[in-house]
N, C-alpha and C positions, 0 to 999 in steps of 0.2 A: 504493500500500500504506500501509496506518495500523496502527499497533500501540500495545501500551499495555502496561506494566509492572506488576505488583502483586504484593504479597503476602498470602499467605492462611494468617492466625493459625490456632495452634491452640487448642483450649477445655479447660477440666475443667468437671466439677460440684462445687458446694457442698454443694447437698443435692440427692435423687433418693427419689422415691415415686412407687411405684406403686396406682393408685387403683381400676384396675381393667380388664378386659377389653374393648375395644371390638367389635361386632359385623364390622367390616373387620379384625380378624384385631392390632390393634394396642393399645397400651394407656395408658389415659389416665395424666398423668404432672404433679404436681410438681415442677419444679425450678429451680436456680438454675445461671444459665453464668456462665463467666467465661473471656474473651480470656487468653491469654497468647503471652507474646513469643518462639514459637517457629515459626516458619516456612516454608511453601512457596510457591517463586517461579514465577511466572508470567509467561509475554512471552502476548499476543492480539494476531494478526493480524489484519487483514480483507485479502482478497485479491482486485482486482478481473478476474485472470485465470483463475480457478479458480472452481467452488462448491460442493467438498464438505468435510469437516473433518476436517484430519489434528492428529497428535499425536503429541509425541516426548515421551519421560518423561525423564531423568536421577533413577537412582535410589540417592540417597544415603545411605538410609535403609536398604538392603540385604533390606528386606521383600518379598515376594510381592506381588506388584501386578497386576490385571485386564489383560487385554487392551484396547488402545484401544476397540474396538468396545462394552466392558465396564464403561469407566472411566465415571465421573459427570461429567467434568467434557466428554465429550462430548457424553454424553447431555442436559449442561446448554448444549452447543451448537447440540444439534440442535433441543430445547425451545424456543429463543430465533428460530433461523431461521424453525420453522413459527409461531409466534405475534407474531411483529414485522415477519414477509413478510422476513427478512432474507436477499437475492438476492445478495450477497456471499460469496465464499467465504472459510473459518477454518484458521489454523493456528493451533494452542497449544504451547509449551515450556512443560513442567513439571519443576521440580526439584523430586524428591518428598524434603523431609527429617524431616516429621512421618510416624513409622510409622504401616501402615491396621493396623484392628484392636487399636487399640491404647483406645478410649475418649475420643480427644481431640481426633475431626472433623475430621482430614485432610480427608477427602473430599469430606465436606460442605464444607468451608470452600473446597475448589478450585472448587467446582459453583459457590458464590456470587460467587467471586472471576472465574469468566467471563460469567456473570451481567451480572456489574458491568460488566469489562472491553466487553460485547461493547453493552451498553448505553451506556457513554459513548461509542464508537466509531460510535453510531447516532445523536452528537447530540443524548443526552437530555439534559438539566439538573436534574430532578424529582429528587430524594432516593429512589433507588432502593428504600428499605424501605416509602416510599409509592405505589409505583406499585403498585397494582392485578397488573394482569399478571404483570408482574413477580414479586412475592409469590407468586401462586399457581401461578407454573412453578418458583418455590424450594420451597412446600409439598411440588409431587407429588412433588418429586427426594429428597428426606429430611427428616425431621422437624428435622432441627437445620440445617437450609439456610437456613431463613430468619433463624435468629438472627445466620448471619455477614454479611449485609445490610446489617441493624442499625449504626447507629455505635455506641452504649455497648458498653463492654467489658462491662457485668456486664446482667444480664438476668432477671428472674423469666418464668418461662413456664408453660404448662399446655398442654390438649388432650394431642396427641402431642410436643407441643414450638413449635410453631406460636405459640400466643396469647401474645404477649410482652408482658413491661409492662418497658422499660427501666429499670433504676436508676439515680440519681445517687450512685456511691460518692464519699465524701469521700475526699480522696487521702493514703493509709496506707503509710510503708513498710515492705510485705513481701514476703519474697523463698520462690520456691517450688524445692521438687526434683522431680523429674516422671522417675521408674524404668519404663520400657516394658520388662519381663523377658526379650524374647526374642519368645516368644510370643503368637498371638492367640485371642480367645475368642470362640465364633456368639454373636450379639445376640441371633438366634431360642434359642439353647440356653439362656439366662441365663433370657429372657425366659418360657419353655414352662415352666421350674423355680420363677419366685417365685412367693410365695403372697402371694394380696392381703392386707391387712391387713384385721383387721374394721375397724367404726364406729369403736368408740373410738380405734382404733390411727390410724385417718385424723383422725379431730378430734385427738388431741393432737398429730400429725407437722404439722397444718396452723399448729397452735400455734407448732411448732417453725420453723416455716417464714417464718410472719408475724414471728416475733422473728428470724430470719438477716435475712432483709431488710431490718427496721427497724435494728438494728446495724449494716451496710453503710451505710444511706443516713447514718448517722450519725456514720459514722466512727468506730466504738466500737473500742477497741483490740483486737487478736488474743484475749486471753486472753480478752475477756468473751464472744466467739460461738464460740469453735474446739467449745466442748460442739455445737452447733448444727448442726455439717456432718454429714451423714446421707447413706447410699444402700445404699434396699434391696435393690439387686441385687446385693452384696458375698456374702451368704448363699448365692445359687444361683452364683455365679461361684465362690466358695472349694469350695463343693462340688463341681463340676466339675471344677477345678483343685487340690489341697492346694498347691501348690507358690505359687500365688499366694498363699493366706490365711500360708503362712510368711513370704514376701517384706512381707506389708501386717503381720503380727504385729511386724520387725522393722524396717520403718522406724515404725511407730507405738512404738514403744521411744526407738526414737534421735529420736524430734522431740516426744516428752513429748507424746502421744495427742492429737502434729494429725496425725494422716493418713488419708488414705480413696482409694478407688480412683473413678477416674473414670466415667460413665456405665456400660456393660455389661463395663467390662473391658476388656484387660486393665492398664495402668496403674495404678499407685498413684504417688499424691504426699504430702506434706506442707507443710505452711508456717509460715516462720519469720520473726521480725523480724529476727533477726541473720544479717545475711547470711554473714557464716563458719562460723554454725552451721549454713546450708545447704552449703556446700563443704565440708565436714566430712561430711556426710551421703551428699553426692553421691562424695565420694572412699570413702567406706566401701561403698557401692551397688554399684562397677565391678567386672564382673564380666563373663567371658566371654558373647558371645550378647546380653547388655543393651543397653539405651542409655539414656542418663541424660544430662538435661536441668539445666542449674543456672541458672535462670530468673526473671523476676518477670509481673507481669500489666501485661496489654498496658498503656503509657503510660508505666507507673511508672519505666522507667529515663529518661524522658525528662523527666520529672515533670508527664505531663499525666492528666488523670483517664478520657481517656476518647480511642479513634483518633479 
């Protein structure tokens, strides 16, 4: 038996546009990920007495979770045995403590994190966000699969989330608050409700987009990009929800208008440089049913720029 331990970060979005409708049902996308230092732990077995793949969750997070048969992160076991011939049988422990549905790729991050796991356990060496295969059994699992791959924590991406162009952020300390309200929100229901932007609205958001990025790679301080964080699907998810647009109206109050909700919802964070003024925030946030995060991006407590 060979096993392997890992953790699987969770992400927000900087910025998030939608460009427009793909003919597979999906929608081309703008945006910027960013790692953060919040966590699901992972043990991967390979087992040479067995060979099919089981899975025991530990569910910390108190949310609603798939059944194994349901979970991605077997699906991302099974994806791996039929494409690598892998004749081994799997177990996985999962400690789920990033809530699903919440906007911040749990799932996707566990997929990648066995992924990983079940590929070094095959012996590979290759920087798994370059293998070929690999990649494209992370694309069909979810669009944000392959970005957890990836070593940089920050990430500009396009297509459905796929085409990545890694960043190098200069290393900036700030510290984030990450509010999961309770509740989750359909991806399909956010997504069936945005309206695309015309031309123009796509050429200036792409404006907006090439100056977040340039500010990251430059290490520009908070105050000069926090204008720059953007995500269109805030409109179709507050509509959906009022309860969320109250929750993002008042941490955007108390963090002096840094805060945005993460990809489709439901999540809202903010970010600060002073980190008492995030536990300040995060102590004002605690509220029955929530869970609240008092966190930085991934590296920064360590002081590395990048896992």
């Amino acid at each position: 038996m060979k096993k392997i331990h890992l953790l699987a970060p969770a992400k927000i979005n900087l910025f998030l546009e939608t460009l427009g409708k793909r003919p597979d049902g999906y929608h081309n996308i703008n945006t910027v990920f960013a790692k953060v230092e919040i966590f699901d732990k992972l043990t991967v077995k390979s087992l040479k007495s067995k060979k099919g793949i089981s899975l025991k969750v530990i569910n910390n997070c108190g949310c609603p979770l798939p059944s194994a048969k349901d979970n991605i992160a077997v699906k991302a076991a099974q994806q791996f045995k039929k494409e690598f011939a892998f004749t081994k049988g799997i177990n996985i422990v999962l400690e789920k403590n990033i809530p699903s549905g919440a906007g911040l790729g749990g799932g996707s991050s566990d997929a990648a994190s066995v992924l990983m796991g079940l590929y070094a356990l095959s012996g590979k060496t290759q920087n798994p966000a370059k293998n070929k295969k690999l990649f494209k059994i992370a694309a069909a699992l979810g669009a944000d699969v392959p970005f957890f791959l990836c070593k940089n924590t920050f990430s500009a991406a396009g297509g459905v989330g796929e085409d990545l162009f890694p960043l190098n952020v200069k290393k900036t300390p700030l510290f984030l608050v990450i509010v999961y309200p309770g509740f989750s929100i359909s991806t399909k229901d956010v997504y069936d409700k945005v309206k695309i932007p015309s031309r123009k609205q796509i050429t200036a958001s792409k404006s907006v987009f090439n100056k977040l990025k340039s500010a990251l790679e430059r290490g520009a301080p908070l105050n000069q990009w926090k204008k720059y964080l953007f995500n269109r699907l805030e409109t179709p998810a507050f509509a959906i929800n009022r309860n969320l647009k109250y929750l993002y109206k008042e941490i955007n109050h108390l963090s002096d208008g840094c805060a945005l909700m993460s990809g489709s919802g439901s999540s809202i964070y903010a970010i600060a440089t002073d980190k008492k003024k995030v536990k300040g925030i995060a102590k004002r946030m605690q509220k029955k049913a929530r869970i609240v995060f008092d966190t930085c991006f991934l590296g920064r407590s360590s002081n590395n720029g990048n896992n």
